[in-house]
C-alpha positions as CSV (number, residue, x, y, z in Angstrom):
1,X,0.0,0.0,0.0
2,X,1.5,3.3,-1.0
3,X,1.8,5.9,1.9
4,X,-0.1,9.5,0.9
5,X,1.8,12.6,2.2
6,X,0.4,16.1,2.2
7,X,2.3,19.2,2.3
8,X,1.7,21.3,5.0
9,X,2.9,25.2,5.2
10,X,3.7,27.0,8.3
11,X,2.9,30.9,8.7
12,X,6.2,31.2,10.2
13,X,8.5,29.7,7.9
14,X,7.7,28.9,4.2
15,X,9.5,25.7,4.3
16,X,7.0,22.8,3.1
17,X,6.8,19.9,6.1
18,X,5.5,16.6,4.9
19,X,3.3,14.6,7.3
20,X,1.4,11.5,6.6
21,X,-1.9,11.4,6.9
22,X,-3.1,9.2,9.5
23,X,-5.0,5.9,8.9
24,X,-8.5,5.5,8.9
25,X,-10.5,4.4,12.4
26,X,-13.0,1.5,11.8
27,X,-15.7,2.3,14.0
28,X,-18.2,-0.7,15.0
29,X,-21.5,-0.3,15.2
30,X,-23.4,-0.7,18.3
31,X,-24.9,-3.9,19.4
32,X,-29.0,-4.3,17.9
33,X,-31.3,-3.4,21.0
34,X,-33.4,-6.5,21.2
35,X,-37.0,-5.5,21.9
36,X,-39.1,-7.2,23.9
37,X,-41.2,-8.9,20.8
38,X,-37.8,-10.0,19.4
39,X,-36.5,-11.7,22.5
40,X,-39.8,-13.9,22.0
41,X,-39.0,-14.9,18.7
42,X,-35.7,-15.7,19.3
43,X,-36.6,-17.4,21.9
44,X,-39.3,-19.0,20.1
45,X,-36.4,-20.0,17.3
46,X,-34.1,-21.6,19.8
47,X,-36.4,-23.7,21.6
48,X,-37.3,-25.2,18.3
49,X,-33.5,-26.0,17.8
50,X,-32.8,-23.9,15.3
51,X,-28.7,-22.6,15.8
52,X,-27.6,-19.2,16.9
53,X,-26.5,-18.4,13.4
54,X,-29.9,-18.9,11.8
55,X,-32.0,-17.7,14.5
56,X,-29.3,-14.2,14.2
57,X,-29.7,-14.7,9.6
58,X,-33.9,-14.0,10.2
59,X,-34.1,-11.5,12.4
60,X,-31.6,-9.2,10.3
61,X,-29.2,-8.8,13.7
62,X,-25.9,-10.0,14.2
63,X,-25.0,-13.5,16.1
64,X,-23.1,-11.4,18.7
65,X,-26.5,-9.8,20.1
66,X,-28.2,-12.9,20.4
67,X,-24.8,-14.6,22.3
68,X,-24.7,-11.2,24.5
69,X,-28.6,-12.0,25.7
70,X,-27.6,-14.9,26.2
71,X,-24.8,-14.4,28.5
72,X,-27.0,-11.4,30.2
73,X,-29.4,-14.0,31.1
74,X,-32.6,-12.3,28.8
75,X,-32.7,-15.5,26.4
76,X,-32.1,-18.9,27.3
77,X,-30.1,-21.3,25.2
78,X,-30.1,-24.9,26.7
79,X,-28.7,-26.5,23.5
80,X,-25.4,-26.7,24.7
81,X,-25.7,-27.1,28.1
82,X,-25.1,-30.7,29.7
């Protein structure tokens, strides 16, 4: 990847200084607020054995919400459990 450089002018000395511009952030988005209705579902979707992964691919959130519930005790996942 080439590196991009900008020129940058001081008032105090017209001598050009090169600085490199600083790399992008990725910012993540914040977790889906699970509503009350979709808890039920999901739910709903786990009890019938459906996986974490397709329960996450129909409601339109990501599999990381439904895990976080999980762990927060607001859904219950008894799948895996022994």
């Amino acid at each position: 990847m080439a590196d991009t450089y900008y020129i940058m002018y001081s008032p105090k000395n017209e001598k050009p200084e090169h600085k490199q511009q600083p790399e992008k952030i990725q910012r993540r988005r914040k977790r889906a607020a699970l509503t009350a209705d979709m808890t039920q579902r999901i739910q709903q979707y786990l009890n019938e054995s459906k996986s974490i992964r397709q329960t996450a691919k129909l409601e339109g959130i990501d599999e990381s919400s439904i895990r976080y519930a999980i762990r927060r005790g607001k859904i219950k996942n008894d799948k895996n459990q022994k």
